[in-house]
N, C-alpha and C positions, 0 to 999 in steps of 0.2 A: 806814152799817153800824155796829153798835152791839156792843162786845165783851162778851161774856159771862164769858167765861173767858179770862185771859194763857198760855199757855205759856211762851213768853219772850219778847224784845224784837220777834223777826223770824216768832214765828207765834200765835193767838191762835184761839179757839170765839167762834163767832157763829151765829143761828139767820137763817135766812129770814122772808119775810111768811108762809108755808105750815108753818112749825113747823119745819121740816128743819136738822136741825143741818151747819154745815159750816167745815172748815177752812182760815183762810186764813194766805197765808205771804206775806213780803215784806220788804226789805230795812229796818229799825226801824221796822218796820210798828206794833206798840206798844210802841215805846220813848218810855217819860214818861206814858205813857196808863195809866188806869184802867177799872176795870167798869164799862158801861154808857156811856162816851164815845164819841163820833162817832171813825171815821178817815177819814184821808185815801185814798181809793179809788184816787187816781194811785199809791200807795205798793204795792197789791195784786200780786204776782207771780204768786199759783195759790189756787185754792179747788179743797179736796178735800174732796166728798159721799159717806157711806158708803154702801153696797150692801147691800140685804135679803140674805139668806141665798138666797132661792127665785132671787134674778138669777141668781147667780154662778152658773159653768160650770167643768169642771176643764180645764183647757187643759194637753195633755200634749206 
């Protein structure tokens, strides 16, 4: 998995092979790392994909 974008040490933008952007978190997950570097996947805690507009439902 290949970072695109750092947030900070412990979350970072990465795209899938299908284009989809998604956010992954984890404990120095990219700490010392740069754009476009390989991570370490055992480091991964959670990947959060956003939701089209037409998914979402209002849950009351």
């Amino acid at each position: 998995m290949k970072i695109k974008k750092i947030l900070n040490n412990n979350a970072f933008i990465t795209h899938t092979d299908d284009h989809q952007e998604l956010i992954v978190v984890g404990k120095a997950v990219a700490y010392g790392k740069h754009v476009n570097e390989e991570v370490d996947e055992s480091k991964i805690y959670k990947t959060f994909a956003p939701v089209s507009r037409g998914d979402r439902k209002l849950i009351l």
